[in-house]
VEXSE-190845 format. One record per residue (C-alpha): y, z, x; residue number from 1; residue in three letters. Coordinates in pm, 1 decimal. Example, Ala and Ser with C-alpha at 12.3 -4.5 7.8 and 13.67 -1.06 7.14 Angstrom:
BEGIN
+----------+----------+----------+------+------+
:    north :       up :     east : resi : resn :
+----------+----------+----------+------+------+
:   -450.0 :    780.0 :   1230.0 :    1 :  Ala :
:   -106.0 :    714.0 :   1367.0 :    2 :  Ser :
+----------+----------+----------+------+------+
END
This chain:
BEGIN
+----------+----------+----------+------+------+
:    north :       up :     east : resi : resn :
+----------+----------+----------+------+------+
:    314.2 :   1484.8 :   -180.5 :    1 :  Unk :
:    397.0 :   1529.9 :    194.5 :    2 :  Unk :
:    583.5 :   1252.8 :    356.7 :    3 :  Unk :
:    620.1 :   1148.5 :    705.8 :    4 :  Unk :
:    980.3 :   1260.4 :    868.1 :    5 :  Unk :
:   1212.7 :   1020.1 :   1018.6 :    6 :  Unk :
:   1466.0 :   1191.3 :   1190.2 :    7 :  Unk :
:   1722.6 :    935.0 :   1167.3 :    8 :  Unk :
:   1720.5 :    942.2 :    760.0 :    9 :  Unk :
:   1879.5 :   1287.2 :    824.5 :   10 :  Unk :
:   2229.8 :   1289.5 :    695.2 :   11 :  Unk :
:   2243.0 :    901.1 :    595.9 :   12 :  Unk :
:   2408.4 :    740.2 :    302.6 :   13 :  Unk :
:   2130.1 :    610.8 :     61.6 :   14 :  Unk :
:   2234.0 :    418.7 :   -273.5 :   15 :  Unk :
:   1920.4 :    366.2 :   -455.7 :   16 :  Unk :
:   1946.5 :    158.1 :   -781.3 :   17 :  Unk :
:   1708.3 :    281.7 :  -1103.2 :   18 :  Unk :
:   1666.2 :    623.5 :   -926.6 :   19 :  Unk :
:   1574.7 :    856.5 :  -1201.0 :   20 :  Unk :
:   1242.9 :    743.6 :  -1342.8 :   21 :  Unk :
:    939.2 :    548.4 :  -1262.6 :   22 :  Unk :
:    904.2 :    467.9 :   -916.4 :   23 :  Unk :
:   1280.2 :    531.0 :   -846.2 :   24 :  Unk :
:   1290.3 :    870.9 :   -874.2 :   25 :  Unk :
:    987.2 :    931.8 :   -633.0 :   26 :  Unk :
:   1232.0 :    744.9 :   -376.0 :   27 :  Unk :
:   1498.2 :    915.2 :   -463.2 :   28 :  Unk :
:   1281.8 :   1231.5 :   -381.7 :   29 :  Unk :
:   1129.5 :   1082.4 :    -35.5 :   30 :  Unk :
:   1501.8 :   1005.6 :    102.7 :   31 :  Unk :
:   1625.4 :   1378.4 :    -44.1 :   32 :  Unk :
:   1308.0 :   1520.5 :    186.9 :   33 :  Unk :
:   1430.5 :   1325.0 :    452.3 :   34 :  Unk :
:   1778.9 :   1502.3 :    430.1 :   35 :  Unk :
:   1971.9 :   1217.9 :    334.4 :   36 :  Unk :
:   2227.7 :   1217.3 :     88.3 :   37 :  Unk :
:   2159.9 :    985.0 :   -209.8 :   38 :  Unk :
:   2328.7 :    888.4 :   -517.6 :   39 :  Unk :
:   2133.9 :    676.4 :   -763.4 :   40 :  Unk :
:   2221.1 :    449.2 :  -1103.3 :   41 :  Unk :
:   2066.6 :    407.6 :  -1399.4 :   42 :  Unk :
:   2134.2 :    337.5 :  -1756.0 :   43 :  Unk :
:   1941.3 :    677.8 :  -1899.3 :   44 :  Unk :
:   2085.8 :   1053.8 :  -1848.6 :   45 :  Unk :
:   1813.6 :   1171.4 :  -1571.6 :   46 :  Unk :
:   1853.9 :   1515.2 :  -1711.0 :   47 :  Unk :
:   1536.5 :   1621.7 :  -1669.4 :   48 :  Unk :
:   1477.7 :   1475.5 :  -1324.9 :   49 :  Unk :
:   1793.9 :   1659.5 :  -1209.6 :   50 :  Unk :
:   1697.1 :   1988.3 :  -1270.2 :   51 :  Unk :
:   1354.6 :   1892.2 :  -1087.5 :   52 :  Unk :
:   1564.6 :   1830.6 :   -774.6 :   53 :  Unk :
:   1794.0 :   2147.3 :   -791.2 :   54 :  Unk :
:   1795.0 :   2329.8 :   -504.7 :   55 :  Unk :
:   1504.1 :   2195.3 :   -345.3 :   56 :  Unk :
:   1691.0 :   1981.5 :    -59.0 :   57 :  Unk :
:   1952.4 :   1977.4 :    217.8 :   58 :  Unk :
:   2177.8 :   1744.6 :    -62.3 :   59 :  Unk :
:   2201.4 :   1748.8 :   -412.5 :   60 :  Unk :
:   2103.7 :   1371.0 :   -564.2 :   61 :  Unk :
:   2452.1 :   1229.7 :   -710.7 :   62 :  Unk :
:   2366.1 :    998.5 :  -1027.5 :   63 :  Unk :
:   2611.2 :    777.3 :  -1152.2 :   64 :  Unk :
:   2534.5 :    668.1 :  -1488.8 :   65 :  Unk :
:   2536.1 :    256.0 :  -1464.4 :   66 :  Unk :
:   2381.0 :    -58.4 :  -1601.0 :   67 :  Unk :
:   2342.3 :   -262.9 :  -1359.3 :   68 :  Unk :
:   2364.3 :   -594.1 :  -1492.7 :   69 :  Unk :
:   2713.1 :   -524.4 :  -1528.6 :   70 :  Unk :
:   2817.2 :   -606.6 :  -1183.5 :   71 :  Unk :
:   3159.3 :   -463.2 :  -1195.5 :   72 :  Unk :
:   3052.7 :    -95.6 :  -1325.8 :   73 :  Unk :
:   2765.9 :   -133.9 :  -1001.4 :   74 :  Unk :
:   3005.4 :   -211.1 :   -736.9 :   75 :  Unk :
:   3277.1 :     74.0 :   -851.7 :   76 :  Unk :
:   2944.9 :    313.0 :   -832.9 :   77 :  Unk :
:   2881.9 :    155.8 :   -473.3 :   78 :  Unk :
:   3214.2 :    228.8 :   -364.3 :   79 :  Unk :
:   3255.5 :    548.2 :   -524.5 :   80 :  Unk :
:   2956.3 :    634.0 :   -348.0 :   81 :  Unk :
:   3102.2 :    556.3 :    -15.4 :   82 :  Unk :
:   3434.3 :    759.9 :    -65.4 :   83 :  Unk :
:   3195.5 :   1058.5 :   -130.7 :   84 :  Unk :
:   2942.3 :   1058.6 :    105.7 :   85 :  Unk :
:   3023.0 :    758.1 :    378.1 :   86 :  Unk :
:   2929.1 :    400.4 :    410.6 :   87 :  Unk :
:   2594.2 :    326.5 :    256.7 :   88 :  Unk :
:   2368.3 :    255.5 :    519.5 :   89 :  Unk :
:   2075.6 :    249.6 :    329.6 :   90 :  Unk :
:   2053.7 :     31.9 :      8.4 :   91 :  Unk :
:   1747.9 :    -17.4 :   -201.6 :   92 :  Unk :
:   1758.0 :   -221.5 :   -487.3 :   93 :  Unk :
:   1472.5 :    -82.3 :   -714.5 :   94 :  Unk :
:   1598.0 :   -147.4 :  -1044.2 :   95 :  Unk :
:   1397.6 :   -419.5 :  -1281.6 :   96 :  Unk :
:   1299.8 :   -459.1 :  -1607.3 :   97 :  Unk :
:    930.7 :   -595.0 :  -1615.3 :   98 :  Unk :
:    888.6 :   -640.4 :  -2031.2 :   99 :  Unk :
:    634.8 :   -855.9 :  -2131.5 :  100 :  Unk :
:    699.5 :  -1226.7 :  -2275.2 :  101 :  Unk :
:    591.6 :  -1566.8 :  -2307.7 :  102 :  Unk :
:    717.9 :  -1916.8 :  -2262.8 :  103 :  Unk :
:    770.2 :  -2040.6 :  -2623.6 :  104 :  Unk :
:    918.2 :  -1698.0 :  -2701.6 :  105 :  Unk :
:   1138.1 :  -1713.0 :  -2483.0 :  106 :  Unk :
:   1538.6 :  -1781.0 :  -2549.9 :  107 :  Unk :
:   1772.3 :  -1827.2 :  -2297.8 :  108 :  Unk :
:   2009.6 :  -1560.4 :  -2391.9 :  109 :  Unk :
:   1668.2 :  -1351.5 :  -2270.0 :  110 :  Unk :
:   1620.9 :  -1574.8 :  -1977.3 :  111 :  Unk :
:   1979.8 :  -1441.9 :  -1839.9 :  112 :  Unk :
:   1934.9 :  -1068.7 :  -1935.4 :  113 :  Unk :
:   1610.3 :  -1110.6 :  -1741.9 :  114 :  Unk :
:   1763.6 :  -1232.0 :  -1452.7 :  115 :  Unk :
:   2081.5 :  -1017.1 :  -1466.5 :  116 :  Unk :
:   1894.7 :   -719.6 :  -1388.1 :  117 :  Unk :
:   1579.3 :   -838.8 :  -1188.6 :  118 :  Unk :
:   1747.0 :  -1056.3 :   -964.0 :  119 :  Unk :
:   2136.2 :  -1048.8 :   -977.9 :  120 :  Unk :
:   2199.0 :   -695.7 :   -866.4 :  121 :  Unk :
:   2031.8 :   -716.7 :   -543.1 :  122 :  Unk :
:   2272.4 :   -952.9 :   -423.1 :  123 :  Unk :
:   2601.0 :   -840.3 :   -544.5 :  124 :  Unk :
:   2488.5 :   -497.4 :   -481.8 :  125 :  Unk :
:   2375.8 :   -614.2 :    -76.2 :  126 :  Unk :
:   2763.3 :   -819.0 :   -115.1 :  127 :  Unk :
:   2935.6 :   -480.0 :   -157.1 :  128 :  Unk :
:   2746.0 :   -277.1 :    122.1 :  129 :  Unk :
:   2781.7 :   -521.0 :    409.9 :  130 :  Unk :
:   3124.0 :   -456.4 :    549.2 :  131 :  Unk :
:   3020.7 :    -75.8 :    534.7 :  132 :  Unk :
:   2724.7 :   -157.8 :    716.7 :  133 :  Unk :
:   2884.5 :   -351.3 :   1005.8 :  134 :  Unk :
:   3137.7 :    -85.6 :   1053.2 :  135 :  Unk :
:   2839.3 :    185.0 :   1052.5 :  136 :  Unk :
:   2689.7 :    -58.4 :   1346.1 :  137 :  Unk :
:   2376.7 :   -193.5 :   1091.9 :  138 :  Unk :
:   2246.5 :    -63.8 :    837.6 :  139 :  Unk :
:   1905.6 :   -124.2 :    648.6 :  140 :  Unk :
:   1879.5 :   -303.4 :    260.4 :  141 :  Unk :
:   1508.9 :   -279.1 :     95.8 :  142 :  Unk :
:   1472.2 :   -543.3 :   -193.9 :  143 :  Unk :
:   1181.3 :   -456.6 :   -446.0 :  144 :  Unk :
:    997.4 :   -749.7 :   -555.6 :  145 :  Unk :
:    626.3 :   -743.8 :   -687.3 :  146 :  Unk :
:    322.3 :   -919.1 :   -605.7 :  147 :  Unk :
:    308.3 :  -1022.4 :   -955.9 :  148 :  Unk :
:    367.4 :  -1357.1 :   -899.2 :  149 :  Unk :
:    173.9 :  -1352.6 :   -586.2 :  150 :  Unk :
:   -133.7 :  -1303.9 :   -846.6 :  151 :  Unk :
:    -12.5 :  -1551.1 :  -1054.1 :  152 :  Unk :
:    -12.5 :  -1341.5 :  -1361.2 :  153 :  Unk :
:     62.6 :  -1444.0 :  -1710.8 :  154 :  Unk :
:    261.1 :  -1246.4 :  -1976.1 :  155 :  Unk :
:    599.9 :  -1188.7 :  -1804.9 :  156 :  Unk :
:    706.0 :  -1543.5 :  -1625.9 :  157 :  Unk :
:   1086.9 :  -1503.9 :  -1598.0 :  158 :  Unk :
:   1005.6 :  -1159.0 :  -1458.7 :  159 :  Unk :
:    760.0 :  -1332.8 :  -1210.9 :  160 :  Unk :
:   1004.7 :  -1575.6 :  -1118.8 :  161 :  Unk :
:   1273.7 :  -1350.3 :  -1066.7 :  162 :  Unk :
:   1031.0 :  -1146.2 :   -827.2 :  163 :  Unk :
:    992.5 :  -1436.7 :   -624.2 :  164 :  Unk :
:   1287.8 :  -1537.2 :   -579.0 :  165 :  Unk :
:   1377.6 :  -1196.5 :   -463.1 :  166 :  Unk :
:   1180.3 :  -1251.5 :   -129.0 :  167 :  Unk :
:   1359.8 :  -1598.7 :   -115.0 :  168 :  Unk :
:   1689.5 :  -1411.0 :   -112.2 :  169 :  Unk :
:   1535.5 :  -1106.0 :    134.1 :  170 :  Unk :
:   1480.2 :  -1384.4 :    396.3 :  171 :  Unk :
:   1816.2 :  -1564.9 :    312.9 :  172 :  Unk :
:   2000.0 :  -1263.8 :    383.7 :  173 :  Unk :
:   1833.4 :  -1124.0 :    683.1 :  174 :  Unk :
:   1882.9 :  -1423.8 :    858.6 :  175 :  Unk :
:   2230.1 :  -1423.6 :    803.4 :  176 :  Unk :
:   2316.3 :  -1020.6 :    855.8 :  177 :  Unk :
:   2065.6 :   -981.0 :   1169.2 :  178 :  Unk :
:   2364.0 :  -1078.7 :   1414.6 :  179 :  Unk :
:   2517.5 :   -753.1 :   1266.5 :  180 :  Unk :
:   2213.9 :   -490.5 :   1319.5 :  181 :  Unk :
:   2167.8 :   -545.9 :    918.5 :  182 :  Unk :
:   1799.0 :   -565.0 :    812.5 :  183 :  Unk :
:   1701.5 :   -708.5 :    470.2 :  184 :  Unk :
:   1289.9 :   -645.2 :    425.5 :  185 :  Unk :
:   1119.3 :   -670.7 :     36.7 :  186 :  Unk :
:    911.5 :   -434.8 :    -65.1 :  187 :  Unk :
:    605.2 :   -553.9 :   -257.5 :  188 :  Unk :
:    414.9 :   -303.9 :   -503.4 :  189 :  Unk :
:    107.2 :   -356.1 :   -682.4 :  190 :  Unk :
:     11.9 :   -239.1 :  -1044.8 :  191 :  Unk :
:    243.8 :    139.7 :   -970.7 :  192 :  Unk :
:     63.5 :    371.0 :  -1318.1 :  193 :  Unk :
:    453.4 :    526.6 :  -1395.7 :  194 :  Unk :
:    488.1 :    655.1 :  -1740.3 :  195 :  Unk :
:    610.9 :    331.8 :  -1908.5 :  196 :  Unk :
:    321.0 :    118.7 :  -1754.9 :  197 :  Unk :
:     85.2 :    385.8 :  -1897.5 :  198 :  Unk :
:    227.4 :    440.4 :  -2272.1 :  199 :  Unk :
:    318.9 :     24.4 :  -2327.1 :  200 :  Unk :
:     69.0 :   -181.7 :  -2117.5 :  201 :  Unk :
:   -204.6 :     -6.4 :  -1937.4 :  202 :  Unk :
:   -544.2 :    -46.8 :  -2137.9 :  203 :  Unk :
:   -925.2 :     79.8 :  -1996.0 :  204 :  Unk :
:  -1011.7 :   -273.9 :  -1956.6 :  205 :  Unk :
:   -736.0 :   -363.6 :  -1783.8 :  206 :  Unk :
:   -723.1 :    -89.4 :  -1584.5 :  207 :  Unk :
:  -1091.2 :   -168.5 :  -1453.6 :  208 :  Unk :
:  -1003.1 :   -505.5 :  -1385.5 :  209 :  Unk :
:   -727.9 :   -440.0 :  -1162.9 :  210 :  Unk :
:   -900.0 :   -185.5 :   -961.8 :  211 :  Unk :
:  -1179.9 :   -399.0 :   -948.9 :  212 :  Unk :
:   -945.4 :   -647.6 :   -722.5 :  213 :  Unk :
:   -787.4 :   -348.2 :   -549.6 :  214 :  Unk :
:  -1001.4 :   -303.2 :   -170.4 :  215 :  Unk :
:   -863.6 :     72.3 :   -229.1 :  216 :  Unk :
:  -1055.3 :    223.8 :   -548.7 :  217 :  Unk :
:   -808.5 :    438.3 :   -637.8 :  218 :  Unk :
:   -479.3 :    370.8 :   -892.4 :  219 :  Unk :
:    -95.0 :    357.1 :   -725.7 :  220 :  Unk :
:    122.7 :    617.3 :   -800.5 :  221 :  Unk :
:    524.6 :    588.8 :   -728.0 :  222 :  Unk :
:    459.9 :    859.3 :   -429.3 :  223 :  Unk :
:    208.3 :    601.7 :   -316.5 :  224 :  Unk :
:    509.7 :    358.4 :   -242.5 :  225 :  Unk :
:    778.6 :    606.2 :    -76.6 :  226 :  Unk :
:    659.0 :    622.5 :    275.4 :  227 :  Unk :
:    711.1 :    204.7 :    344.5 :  228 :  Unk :
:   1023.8 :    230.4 :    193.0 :  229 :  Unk :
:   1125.5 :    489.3 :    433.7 :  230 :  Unk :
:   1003.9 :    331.2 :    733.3 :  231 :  Unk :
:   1184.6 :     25.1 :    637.0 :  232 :  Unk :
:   1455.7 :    182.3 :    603.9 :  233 :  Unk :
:   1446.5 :    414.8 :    935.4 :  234 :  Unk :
:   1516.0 :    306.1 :   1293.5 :  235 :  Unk :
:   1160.0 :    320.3 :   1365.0 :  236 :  Unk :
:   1106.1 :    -60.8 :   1186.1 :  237 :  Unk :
:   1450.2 :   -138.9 :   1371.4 :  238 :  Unk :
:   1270.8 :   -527.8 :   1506.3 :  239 :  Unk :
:   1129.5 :   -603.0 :   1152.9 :  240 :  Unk :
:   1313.9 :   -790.1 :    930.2 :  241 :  Unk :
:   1302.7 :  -1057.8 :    685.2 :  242 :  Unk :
:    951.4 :   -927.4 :    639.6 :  243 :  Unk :
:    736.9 :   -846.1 :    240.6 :  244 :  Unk :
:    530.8 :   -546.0 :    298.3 :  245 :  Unk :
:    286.7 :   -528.1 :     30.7 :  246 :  Unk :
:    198.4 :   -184.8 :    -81.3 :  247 :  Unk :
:   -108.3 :   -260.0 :   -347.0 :  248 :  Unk :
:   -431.5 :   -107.5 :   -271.2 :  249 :  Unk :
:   -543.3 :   -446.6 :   -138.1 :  250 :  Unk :
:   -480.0 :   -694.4 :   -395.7 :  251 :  Unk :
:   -345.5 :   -983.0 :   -216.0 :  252 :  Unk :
:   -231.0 :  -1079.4 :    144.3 :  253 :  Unk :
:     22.6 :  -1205.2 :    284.8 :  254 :  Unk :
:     73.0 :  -1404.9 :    666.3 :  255 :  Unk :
+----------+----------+----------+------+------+
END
């Protein structure tokens, strides 16, 4: 897929969490076409995905293999990153786990795992890239939430609630980085068909149901989701902050 080009993405420092699979490693992939240089974390080797990449951009990706509910091993991967290619100027915090539960389930030993990857990273991760930022003159941070609580779904609701608060946090933040050219927007994607939402949770009814709500007739891909991210994180959305830019086909609204 053929993305816009933002000029200003050229050469950047982009640190983009969960970057080898699902919708992750189509962003990874947008900010590589846009020349920047990325490094991403996950858990997984992205062997695979690597090779896909050789060769094909101004920058090789850099993955550093990280969980990132350990928040020590994801800030020494945040700094690393900025010893090797500069202050990270970009951040997107893409990583979540969305597995399916219910309340009586539920312990709270799950409750905390849930929220230590979901919600937890994006602020110690936006903690760590600030003083880079301001030194850099701004900088841009993309949180990824979900409009899953938006529609009020059932079957995940610690996921839901971490989404939420997400936003909550997005518009905590950019209120209190704006003085120092820092913007903090949340990215909002609808029902996104990656591999893992096809092979553990993606039926023919409920696929017809959800496109049924969709004003769009047609299922999101990751690519589908790459070309807000980059224009939240380019110059060219340089007055919008604190803002959740839903990307879902036309499921819900927002304003």
């Amino acid at each position: 897929m053929q993305f816009a080009t933002f000029h200003d993405l050229e050469d950047q420092s982009v640190f983009i969490t969960g970057g080898g699979s699902g919708i992750g490693a189509d962003l990874t992939k947008g900010f590589l076409s846009q020349g920047a240089k990325v490094t991403f974390v996950q858990r997984s080797n992205p062997e695979k995905f690597l090779a896909e990449c050789e060769g094909k951009y101004k920058y090789e990706p850099t993955f550093i293999k990280c969980d990132v509910s350990h928040i020590e091993e994801l800030k020494i991967a945040l700094q690393t990153t900025a010893k090797e290619q500069g202050a990270v100027t970009v951040l997107v915090n893409n990583a979540a786990n969305d597995t399916r539960h219910t309340l009586d389930e539920f312990t709270s030993q799950q409750w905390d795992q849930t929220m230590e990857v979901n919600l937890k990273p994006h602020f110690f991760a936006a903690q760590e890239v600030v003083e880079g930022m301001k030194i850099s003159g701004g900088g841009s941070i993309i949180n990824f939430s979900s409009i899953s609580y938006m529609m009020g779904n059932e079957g995940y609701p610690a996921y839901a609630t971490a989404k939420s608060a997400i936003t909550g946090l997005t518009r905590s933040l950019a209120r209190e980085l704006g003085p120092h050219s820092i913007r903090v927007n949340a990215i909002m994607p609808g029902w996104v068909l990656t591999k893992r939402q096809m092979k553990l949770w993606a039926t023919e009814e409920g696929l017809s149901k959800h496109l049924d709500r969709q004003c769009l007739k047609e299922h999101l891909s990751g690519s589908d989701i790459v070309g807000g991210t980059l224009f939240l994180a380019s110059g060219t959305s340089k007055m919008m902050t604190s803002q959740a830019l839903v990307i879902d086909g036309g499921v819900v609204v927002t304003g």
